[in-house]
C-alpha positions in Angstrom: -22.9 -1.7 -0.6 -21.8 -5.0 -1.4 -18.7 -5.2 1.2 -19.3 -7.0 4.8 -15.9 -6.6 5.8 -12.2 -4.7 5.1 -9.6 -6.3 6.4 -6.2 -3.4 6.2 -3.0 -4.2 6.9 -1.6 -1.5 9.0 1.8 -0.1 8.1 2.4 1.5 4.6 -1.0 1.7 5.1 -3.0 3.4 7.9 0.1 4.7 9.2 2.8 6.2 6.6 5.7 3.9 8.6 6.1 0.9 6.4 8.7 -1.0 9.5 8.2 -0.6 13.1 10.5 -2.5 13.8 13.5 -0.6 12.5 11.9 2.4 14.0 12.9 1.0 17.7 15.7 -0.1 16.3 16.7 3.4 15.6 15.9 5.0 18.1 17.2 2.6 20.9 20.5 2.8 18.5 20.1 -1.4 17.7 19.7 -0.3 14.3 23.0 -2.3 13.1 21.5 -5.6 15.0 18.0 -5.0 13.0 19.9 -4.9 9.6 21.7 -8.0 10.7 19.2 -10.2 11.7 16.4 -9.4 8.9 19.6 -10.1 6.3 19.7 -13.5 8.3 16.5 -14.0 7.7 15.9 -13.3 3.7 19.1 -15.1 3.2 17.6 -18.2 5.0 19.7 -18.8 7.6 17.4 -18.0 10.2 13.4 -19.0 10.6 10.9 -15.7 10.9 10.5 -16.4 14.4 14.2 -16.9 15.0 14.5 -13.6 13.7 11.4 -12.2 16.0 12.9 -13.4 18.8 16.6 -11.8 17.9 14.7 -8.4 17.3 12.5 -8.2 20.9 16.1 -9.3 22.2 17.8 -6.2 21.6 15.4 -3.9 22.9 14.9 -6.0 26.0 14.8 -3.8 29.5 13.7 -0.8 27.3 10.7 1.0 29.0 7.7 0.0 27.2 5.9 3.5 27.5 9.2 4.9 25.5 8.7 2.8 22.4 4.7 3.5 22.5 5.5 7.1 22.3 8.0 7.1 19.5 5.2 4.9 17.6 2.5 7.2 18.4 3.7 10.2 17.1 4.6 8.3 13.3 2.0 10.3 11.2 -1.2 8.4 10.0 -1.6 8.2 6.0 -3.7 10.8 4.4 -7.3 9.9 4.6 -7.1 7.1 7.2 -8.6 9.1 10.1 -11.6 10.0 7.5 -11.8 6.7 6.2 -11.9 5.3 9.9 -15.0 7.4 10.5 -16.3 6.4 7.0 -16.6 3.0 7.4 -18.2 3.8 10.8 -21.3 5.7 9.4 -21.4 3.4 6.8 -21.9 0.4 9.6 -18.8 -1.6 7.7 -16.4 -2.6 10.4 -12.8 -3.6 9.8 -9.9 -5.4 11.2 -6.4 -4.7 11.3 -4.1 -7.7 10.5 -0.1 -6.9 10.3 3.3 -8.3 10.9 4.0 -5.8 12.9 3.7 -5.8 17.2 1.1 -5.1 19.1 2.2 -2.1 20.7 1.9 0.0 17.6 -1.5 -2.2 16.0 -3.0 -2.1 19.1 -3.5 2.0 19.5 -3.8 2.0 15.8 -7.3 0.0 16.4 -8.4 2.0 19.3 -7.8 5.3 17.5 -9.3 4.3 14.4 -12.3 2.1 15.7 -11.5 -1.2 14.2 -13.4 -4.2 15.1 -10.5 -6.5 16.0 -6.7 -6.8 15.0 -4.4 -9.2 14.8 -0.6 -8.8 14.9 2.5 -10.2 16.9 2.9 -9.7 20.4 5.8 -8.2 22.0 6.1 -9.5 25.6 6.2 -7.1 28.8 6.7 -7.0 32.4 5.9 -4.0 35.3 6.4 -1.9 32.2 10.0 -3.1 30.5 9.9 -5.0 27.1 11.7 -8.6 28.4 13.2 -9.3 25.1 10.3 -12.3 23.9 7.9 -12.6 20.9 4.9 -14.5 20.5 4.6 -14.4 16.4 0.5 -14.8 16.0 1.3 -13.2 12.2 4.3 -14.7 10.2 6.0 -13.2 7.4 4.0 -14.4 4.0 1.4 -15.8 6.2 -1.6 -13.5 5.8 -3.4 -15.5 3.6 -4.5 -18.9 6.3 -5.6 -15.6 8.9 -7.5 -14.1 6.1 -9.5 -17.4 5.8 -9.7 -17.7 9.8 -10.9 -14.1 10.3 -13.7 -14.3 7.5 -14.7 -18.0 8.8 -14.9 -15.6 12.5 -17.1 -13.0 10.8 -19.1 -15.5 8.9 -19.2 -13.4 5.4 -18.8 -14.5 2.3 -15.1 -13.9 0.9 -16.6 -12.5 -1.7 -18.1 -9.1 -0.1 -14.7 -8.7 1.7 -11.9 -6.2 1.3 -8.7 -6.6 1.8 -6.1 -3.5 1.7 -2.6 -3.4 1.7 0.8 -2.1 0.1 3.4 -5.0 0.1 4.2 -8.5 -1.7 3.3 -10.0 1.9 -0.6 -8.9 1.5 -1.0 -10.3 -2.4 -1.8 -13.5 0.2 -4.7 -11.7 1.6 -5.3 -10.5 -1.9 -5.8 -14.0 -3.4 -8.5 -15.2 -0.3 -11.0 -11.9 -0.7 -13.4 -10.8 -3.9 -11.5 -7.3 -3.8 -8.6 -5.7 -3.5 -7.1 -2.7 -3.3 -3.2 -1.5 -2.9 -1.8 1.9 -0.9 0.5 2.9 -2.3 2.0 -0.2 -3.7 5.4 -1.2 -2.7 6.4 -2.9 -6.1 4.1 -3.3 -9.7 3.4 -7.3 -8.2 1.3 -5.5 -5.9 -0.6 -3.4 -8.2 -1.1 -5.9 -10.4 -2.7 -8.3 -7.6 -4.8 -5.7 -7.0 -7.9 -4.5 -8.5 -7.2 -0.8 -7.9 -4.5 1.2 -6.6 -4.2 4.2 -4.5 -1.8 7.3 -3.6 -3.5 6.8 0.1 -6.4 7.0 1.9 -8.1 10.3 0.8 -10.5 8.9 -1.5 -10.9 5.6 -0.3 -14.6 5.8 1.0 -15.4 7.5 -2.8 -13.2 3.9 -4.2 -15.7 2.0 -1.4 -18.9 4.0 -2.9 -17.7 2.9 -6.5 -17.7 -0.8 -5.9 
């Protein structure tokens, strides 16, 4: 097996959600405020962690076992528990490294096993989310924690895999010596990849044929 390592983003990919954070927003009706603030964003008016800290803002004093349950229950993508277990037998381990928050990463490693995950923290207290962000995964900036995570693991870049489904990952793309897109948000994807996908059912066969 010539892969050390699989580094997966995790939404669009292990679970079928590809935004978290509009989920919340949805659901604790700050949907309009989400929309707002990520237009703010892409239109450059406001930083990524200007726009993290607008987003934790409006669901601050919401109870923090709510919004774990509502991102429980999002369904996992075909093939992810199996591939979970997969790796496991195999002896591969794999880390999780998203954009997203840590309340949804964070049960998405324990479920599935991973090694270690990396994502951005949203801040609590005595079980209320108090409306801060600590960004530890920018938005475009996979590519320098790629590099940090395979320098941690001390493997060669080379016998690493990195998976993911959006323009954001093509930077963890270009720092591993494979590749391989779920269900590909746009053809850039695809073609920075060195496979593609539906999901996760036949990923461990894709592993086998490396």
């Amino acid at each position: 097996m010539p892969i050390d390592l699989i580094i997966f983003d995790v939404d669009g990919v292990l679970k079928q959600v590809v935004d978290p954070y509009m989920l919340l927003h949805r659901h604790f009706g700050t949907e309009e405020e989400g929309r707002r603030h990520f237009r703010a964003f892409r239109n450059g008016h406001i930083t990524y962690h200007e726009f993290a800290q607008l987003d934790a803002w409006s669901w601050r004093g919401q109870r923090v076992d709510e919004a774990k349950a509502i991102l429980r229950r999002t369904p996992y993508m075909p093939g992810a528990l199996d591939a979970a277990a997969g790796l496991q037998d195999l002896g591969i381990p794999f880390v999780l490294l998203s954009s997203g928050f840590d309340l949804n990463v964070a049960q998405v490693a324990s479920d599935l096993g991973a090694a270690d995950w990396r994502a951005n923290i949203l801040h609590q207290d005595r079980g209320r989310i108090v409306g801060r962000m600590t960004v530890r995964v920018p938005y475009g900036g996979k590519g320098p924690l790629v590099r940090e995570i395979i320098q941690r693991w001390g493997v060669d870049p080379d016998r690493v895999l990195a998976v993911g489904d959006s323009e954001t990952d093509i930077r963890m793309f270009e720092q591993t010596g494979h590749a391989l897109a779920v269900r590909p948000r746009s053809e850039a994807v695809s073609q920075a990849a060195d496979a593609v996908l539906p999901d996760l059912t036949d990923f461990i066969p894709f592993l086998n044929s490396i």
